[in-house]
C-alpha positions in Angstrom: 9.5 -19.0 -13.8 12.9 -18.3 -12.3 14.4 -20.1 -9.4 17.3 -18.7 -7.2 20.0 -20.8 -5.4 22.4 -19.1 -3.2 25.6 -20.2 -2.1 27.8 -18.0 0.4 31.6 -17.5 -0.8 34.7 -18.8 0.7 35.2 -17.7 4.4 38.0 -16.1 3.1 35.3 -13.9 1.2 32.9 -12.8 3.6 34.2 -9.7 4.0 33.2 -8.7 0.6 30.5 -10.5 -0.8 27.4 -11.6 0.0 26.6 -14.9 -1.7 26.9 -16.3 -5.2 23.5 -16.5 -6.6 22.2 -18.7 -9.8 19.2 -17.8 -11.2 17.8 -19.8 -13.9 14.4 -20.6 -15.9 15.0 -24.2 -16.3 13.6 -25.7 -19.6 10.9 -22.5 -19.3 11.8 -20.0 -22.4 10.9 -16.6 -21.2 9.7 -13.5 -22.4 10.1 -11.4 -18.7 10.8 -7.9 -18.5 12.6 -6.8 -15.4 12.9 -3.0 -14.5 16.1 -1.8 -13.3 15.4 0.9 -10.5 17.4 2.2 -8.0 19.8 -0.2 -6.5 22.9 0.2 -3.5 24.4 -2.6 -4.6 27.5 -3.9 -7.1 27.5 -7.1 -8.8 29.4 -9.2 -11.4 26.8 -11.7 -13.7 28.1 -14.1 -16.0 25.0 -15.0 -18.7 25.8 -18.6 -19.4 23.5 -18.7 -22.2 21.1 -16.1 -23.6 21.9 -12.2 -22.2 19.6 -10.0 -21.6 18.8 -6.6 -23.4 18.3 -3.5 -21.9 15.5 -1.1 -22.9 16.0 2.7 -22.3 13.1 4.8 -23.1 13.9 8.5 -23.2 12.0 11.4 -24.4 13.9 11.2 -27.4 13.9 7.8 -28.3 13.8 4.3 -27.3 17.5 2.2 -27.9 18.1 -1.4 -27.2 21.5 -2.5 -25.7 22.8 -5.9 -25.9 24.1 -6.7 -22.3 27.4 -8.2 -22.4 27.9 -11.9 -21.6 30.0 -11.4 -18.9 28.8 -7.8 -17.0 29.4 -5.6 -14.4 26.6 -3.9 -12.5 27.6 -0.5 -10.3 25.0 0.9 -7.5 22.1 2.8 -9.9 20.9 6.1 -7.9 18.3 6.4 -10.8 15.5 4.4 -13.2 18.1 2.7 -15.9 15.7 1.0 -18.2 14.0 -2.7 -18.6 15.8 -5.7 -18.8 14.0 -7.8 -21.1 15.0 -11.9 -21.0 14.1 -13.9 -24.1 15.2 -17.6 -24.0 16.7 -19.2 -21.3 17.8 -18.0 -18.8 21.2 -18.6 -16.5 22.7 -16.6 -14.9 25.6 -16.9 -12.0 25.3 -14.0 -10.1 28.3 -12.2 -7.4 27.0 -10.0 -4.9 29.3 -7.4 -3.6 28.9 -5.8 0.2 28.6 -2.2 0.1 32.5 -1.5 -0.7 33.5 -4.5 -1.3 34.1 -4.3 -5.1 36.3 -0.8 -4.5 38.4 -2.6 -1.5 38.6 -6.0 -3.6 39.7 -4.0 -7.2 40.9 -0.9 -6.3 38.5 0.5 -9.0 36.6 3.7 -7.3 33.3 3.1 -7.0 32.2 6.2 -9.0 33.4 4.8 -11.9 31.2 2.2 -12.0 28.2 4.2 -11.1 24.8 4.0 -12.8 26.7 1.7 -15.2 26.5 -1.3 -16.9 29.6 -2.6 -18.1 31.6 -5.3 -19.5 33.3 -6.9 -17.0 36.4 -8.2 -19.5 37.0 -3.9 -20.1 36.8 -3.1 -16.1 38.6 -6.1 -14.2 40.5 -7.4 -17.8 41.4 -10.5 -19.3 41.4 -13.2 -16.3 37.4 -12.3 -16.2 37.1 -13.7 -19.8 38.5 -17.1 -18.5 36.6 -17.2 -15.4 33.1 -17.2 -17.8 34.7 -19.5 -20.2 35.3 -21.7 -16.9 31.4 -21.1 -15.6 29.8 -21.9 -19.0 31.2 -25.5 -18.9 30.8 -26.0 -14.8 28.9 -29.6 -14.2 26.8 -27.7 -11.6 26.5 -24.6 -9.0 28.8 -26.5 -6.5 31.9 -26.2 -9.2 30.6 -22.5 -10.3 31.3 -21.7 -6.1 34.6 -23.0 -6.5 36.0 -21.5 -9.6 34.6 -17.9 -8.1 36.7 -18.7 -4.8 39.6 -19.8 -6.9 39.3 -16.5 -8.8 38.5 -14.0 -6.3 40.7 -15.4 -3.7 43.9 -15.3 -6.1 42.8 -11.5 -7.3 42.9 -11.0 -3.3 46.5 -12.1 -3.1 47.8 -10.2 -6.1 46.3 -7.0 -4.4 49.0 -5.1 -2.5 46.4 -3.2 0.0 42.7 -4.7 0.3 41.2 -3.4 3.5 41.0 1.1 2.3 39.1 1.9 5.3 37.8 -0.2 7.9 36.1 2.7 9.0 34.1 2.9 6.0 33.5 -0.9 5.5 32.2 -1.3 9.4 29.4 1.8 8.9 28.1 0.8 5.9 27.6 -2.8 7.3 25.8 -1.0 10.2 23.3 1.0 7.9 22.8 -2.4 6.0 20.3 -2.9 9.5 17.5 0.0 8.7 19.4 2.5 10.0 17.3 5.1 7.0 17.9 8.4 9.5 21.6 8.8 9.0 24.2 11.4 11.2 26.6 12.4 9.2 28.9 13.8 11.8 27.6 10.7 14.1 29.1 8.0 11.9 31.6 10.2 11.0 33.0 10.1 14.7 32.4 6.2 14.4 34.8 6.2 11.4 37.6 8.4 13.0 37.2 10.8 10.0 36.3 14.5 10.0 33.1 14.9 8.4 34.0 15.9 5.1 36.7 13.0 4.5 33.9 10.9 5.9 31.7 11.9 3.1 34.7 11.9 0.7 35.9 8.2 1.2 32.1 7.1 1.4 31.3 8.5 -1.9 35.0 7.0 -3.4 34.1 3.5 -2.2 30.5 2.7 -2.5 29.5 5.6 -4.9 27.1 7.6 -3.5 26.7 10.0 -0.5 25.9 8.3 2.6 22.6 9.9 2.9 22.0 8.6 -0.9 22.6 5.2 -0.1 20.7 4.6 2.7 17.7 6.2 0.7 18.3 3.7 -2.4 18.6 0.7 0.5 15.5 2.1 2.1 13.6 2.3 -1.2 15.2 -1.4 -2.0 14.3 -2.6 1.2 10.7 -1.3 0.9 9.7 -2.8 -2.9 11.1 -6.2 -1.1 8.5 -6.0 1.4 5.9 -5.6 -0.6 6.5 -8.6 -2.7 7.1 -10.7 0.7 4.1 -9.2 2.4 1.7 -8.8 -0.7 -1.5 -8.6 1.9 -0.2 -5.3 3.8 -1.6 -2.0 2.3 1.1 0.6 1.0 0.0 2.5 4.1 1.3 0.2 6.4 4.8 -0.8 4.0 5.7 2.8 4.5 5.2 3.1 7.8 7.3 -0.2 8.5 10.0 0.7 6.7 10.8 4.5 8.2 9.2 6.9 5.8 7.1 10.1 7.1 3.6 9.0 5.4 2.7 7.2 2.1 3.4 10.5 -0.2 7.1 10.2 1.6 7.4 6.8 0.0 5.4 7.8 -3.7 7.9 10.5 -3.8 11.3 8.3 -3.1 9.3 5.3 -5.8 9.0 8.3 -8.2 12.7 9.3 -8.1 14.0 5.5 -7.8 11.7 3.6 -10.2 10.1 6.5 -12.3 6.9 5.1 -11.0 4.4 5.3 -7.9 4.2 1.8 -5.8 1.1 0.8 -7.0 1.9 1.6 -11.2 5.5 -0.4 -10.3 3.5 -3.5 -9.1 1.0 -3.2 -11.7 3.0 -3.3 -14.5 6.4 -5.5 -13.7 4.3 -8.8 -12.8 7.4 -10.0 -13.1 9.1 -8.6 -10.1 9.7 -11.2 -7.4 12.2 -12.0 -4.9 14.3 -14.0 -7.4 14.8 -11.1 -9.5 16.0 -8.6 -6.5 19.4 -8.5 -4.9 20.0 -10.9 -2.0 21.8 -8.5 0.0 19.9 -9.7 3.3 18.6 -13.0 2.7 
């Protein structure tokens, strides 16, 4: 069984990220395969003792990946594979806001999209010290502080943080259920013409707009279900903004490569401890 603690960053930090999250099984060793689907958000997770490996079955073949100690996770706008965790499991976990990897790194965001990557090759050397600081922390508390420490001094070094307010205010707003996006609406609400609008979205947070909210719609909806196990996929699509139930079995297909119910069914392990905490 896995247990999540969060912690929320430095003040300093809010801007960006979420919360720090450690996940870990205790003295459990597991065997738990967790299926990367769809997902509108960027993270950073630091494996302080057994990785994960990820599965990709494709109509060719079926290869295994080792996932890198210390990894980097962009926004997935597609099925990626299982993650299948053998041992123990502990992992500390950064969450990023919707741009706030691109404004913190000044790494586009479509670089990092529908990839998994090692963190040491993206961000570079001071990331190997930072996990070789995490593995030896006494507890959570001193993992919080050595990510502050880090983040806030990669902050200072930066020359220009804040890209585009405009961007980073909108995407906070669509954060709220805001599914039915207007372009041109939002695009007034940024100051930008339509097109740049769509331009600097996609540069920062990696997908379209209208993507993204579709992803954080589909996110939003497998979360419900696992909070609200009791309510009939009926009523889950109705709640959260889709047309009727073949609406939502259409988005599950493209997102997860699976109806609701076959998603459920066979990923008992798929709880809110294994989702991002992007609104907890």
């Amino acid at each position: 069984m896995l247990t999540a603690t969060l912690i929320l960053p430095h003040p300093l930090l809010r801007d960006f990220i979420y919360n720090y999250t450690l996940c870990k099984s205790g003295s459990a060793q597991l065997n738990l395969d967790i299926p990367c689907f769809a997902n509108h958000e960027t993270s950073l997770c630091f494996f302080r003792t057994d990785s994960p490996i990820m599965i990709k079955d494709s109509t060719a073949k079926i290869t295994v990946e080792q996932v890198d100690k210390a990894s980097l996770f962009g926004v997935f706008t597609h099925f990626k594979g299982t993650m299948r965790f053998q041992g123990n499991c502990d992992e500390f976990i950064i969450e990023f806001k919707p741009n706030g990897f691109n404004r913190m790194f000044s790494i586009p965001a479509t670089e990092i999209c529908d990839k998994i990557l090692s963190a040491n090759e993206v961000i570079g050397k001071y990331i190997k010290q930072l996990y070789g600081q995490l593995v030896h922390a006494s507890g959570i508390q001193e993992m919080v502080s050595l990510a502050d420490k880090f983040l806030i001094g990669f902050l200072n070094r930066q020359k220009a943080v804040y890209s585009n307010e405009g961007i980073t205010r909108i995407s906070h707003q669509l954060l709220s259920k805001n599914y039915n996006i207007d372009i041109s609406k939002y695009a007034s609400k940024a100051n930008m013409s339509i097109r740049n609008f769509e331009r600097r979205f996609l540069e920062q947070i990696g997908t379209s707009p209208k993507l993204f909210c579709r992803i954080l719609r589909f996110n939003t909806t497998v979360k419900s279900k696992i909070i609200h196990p009791e309510k009939s996929w009926v009523d889950i699509a109705y709640d959260n903004g889709y047309y009727d139930i073949m609406h939502m079995i259409k988005e599950f297909k493209q997102f997860a490569n699976a109806s609701p119910s076959i998603l459920f069914n066979n990923n008992p392990g798929l709880t809110t401890e294994t989702l991002p905490k992007w609104n907890d």
